[in-house]
C-alpha positions in Angstrom: 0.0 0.0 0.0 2.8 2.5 0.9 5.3 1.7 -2.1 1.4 2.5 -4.2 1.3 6.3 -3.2 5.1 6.4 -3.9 4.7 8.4 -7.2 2.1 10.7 -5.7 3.9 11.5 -3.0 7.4 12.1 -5.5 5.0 14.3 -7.1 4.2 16.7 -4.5 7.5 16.5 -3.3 8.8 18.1 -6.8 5.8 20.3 -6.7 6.9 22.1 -3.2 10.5 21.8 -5.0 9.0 24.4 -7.7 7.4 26.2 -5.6 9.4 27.1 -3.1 11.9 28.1 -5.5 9.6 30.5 -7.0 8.9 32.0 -3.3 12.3 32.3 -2.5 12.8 34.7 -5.4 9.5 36.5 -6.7 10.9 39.3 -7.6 13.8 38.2 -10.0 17.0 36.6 -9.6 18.8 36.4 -6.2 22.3 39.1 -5.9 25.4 38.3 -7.3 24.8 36.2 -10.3 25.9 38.0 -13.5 28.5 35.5 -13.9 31.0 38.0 -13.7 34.4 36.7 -12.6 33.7 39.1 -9.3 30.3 37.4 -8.5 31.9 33.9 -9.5 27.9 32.8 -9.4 25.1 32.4 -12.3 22.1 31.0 -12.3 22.9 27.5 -12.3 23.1 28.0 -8.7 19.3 27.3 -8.9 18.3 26.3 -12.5 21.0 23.6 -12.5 23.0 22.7 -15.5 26.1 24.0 -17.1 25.9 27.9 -18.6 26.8 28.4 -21.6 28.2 31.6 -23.6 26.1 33.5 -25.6 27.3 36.9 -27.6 25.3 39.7 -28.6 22.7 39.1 -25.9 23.7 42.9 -23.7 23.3 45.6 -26.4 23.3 49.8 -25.9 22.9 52.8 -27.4 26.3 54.1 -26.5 28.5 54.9 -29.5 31.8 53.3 -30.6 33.9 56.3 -28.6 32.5 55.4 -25.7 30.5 56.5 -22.9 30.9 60.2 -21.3 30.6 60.6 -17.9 27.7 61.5 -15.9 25.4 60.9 -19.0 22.5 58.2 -19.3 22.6 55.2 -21.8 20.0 52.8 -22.6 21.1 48.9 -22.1 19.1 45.9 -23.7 19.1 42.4 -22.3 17.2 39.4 -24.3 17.2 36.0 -23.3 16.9 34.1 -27.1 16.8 30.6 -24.9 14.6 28.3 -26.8 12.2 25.9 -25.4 8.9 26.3 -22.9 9.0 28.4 -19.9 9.8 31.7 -18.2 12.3 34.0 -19.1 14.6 35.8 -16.6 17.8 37.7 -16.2 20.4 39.4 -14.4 23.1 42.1 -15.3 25.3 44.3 -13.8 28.5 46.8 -15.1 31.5 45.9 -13.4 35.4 45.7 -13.8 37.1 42.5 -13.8 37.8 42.8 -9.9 33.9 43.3 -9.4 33.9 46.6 -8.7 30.4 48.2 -9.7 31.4 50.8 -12.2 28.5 53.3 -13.4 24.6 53.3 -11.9 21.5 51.1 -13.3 18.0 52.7 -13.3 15.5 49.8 -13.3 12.6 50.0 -16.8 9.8 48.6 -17.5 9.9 44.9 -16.4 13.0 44.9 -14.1 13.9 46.1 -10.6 17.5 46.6 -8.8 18.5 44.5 -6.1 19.7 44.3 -2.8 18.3 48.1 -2.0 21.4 49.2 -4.9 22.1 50.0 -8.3 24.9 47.3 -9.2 22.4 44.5 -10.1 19.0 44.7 -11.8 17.0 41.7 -12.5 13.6 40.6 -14.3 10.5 42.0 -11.9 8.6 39.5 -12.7 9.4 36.4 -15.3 6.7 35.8 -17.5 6.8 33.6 -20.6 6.2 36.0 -23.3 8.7 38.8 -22.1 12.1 38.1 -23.0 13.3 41.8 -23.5 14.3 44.8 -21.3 15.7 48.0 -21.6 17.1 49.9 -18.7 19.6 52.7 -18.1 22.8 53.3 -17.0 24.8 56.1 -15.8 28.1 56.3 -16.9 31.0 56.1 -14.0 33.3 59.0 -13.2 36.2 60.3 -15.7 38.8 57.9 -15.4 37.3 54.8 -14.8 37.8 53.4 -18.1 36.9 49.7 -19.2 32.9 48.6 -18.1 31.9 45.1 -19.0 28.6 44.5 -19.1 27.7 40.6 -17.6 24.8 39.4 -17.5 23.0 35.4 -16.9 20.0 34.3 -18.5 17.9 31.4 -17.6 14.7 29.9 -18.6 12.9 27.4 -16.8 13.5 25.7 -13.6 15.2 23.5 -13.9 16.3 24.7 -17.4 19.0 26.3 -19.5 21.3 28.9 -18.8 23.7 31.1 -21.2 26.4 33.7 -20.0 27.0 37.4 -22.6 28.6 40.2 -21.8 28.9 43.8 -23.2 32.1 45.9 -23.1 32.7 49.5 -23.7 35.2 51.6 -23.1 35.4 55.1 -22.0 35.8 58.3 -24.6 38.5 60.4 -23.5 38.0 64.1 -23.9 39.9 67.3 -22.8 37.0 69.2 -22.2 36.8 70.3 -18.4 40.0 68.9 -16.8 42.2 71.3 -15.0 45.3 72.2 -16.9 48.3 70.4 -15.4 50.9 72.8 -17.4 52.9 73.1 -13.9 52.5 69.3 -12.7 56.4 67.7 -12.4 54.2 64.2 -12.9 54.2 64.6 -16.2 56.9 66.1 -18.9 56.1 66.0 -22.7 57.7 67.8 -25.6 57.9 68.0 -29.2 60.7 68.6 -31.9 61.2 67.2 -35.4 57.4 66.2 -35.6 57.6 63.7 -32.7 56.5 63.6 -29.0 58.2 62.5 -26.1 56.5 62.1 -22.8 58.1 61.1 -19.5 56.1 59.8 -16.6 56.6 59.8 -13.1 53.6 59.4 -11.4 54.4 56.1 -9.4 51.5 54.2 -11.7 52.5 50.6 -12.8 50.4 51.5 -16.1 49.4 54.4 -17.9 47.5 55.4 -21.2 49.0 58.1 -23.5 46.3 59.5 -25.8 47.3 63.2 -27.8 44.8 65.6 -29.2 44.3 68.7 -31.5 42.8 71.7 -30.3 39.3 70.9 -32.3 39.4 67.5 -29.7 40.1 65.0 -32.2 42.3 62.2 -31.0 45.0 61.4 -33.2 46.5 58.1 -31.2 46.3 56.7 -28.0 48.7 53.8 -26.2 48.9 52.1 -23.1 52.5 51.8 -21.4 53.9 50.0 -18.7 54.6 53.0 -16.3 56.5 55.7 -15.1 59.7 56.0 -17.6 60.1 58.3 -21.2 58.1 57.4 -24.1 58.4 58.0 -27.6 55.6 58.2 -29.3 54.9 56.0 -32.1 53.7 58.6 -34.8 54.5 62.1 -36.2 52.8 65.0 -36.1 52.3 68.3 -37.7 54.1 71.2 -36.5 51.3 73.1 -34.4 50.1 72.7 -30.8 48.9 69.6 -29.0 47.2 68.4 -25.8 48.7 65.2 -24.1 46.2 63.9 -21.7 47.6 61.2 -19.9 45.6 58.3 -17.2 47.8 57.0 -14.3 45.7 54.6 -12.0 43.0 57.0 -10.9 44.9 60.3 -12.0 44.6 62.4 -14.9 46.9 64.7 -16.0 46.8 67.5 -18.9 49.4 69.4 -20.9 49.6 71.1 -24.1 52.7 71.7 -26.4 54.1 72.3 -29.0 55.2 70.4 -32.2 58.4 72.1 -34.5 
């Protein structure tokens, strides 16, 4: 008589499974699953499986020079995952260390999570949405590099897929303080090139040089403080040399014979 109600009771048992899953979490996935090397978590930690990588699932509206700033971009999840069930979805802008980098602003469909604005999630899966759009506010001057990662499941259990988006930053001039006096950075010109010598106690810098109308004309990363020759030449006329040391920006303008 017992070993009779065996699959009944199997039954309920996986139906409290479902559904205590779904309580634990009603309003989108739990914190700290974007499978971002930082988090180290995705949503196999629930659906089950083994994630696979996706591309193109994180799209935005910011251009190919990169964000700015302080200013708002639209971001675009979608969760293609064929197959029966709900969609769902997490995402958050980070560095490779896991540092939150920039602000999300929840749309329709999605909500932020832990009382922040490092993580937003679905608000509410649903088997027809598979697509949001939120926003995101770009990081301070100087943070350069944002990936994107985001997790997308369907079903429980069911299949999950790993994308990510990066961008980088788009240097300007425009604003920073004039370093002209600074002994952190030297730079010079003669015979159409430019030398720059570092000594801002950075284990990496970027080098990027301007015209006066704001148009880069190269950029390079080097391994520190030391004298650098740049790799080009330039026009006589006058240049600015902006120059990114850890979390330091410096500014100087010269000129080219």
């Amino acid at each position: 008589m017992k070993i009779k109600h065996l699959p009944w009771i199997l039954s309920s048992a996986g139906i409290l499974l479902f559904s205590s899953f779904a309580l634990m979490y009603p309003g989108g996935a739990p914190v700290s699953v974007s499978g971002s090397p930082g988090d180290g978590a995705n949503c196999t930690q629930c659906h089950g499986g083994t994630a696979t990588t996706t591309a193109g699932l994180i799209t935005s509206n910011i251009p190919v020079t990169g964000y700015v700033a302080g200013q708002t971009y639209q971001i675009t999840a979608t969760n293609n995952i064929a197959g029966s069930g709900k969609y769902g979805f997490e995402v958050s802008p980070q560095n490779a260390a896991g540092t939150q980098l920039g602000k999300l602003v929840a749309g329709t469909g999605s909500v932020l999570l832990a009382g922040g604005t490092k993580y937003i999630t679905h608000s509410s899966a649903s088997s027809s949405t598979k697509t949001w759009t939120f926003s995101w506010i770009a990081p301070a001057a100087g943070s350069g590099q944002v990936t994107f990662y985001g997790a997308m499941a369907r079903n429980y259990p069911g299949v999950v897929t790993l994308s990510s988006l990066v961008v980088k930053e788009a240097l300007t001039t425009t604003g920073l303080p004039d370093n002209q006096a600074s002994t952190n950075v030297l730079a010079s010109g003669s015979n159409g090139l430019i030398t720059v010598v570092l000594n801002t106690n950075a284990s990496k810098a970027k080098i990027t040089v301007f015209d006066l109308s704001g148009r880069q004309l190269l950029t390079t990363s080097v391994s520190g403080d030391g004298s650098y020759q740049l790799d080009q030449t330039f026009k006589t006329g006058v240049y600015i040399i902006l120059v990114q040391a850890d979390k330091s920006v410096f500014k100087k303008k010269i000129i080219v014979s």
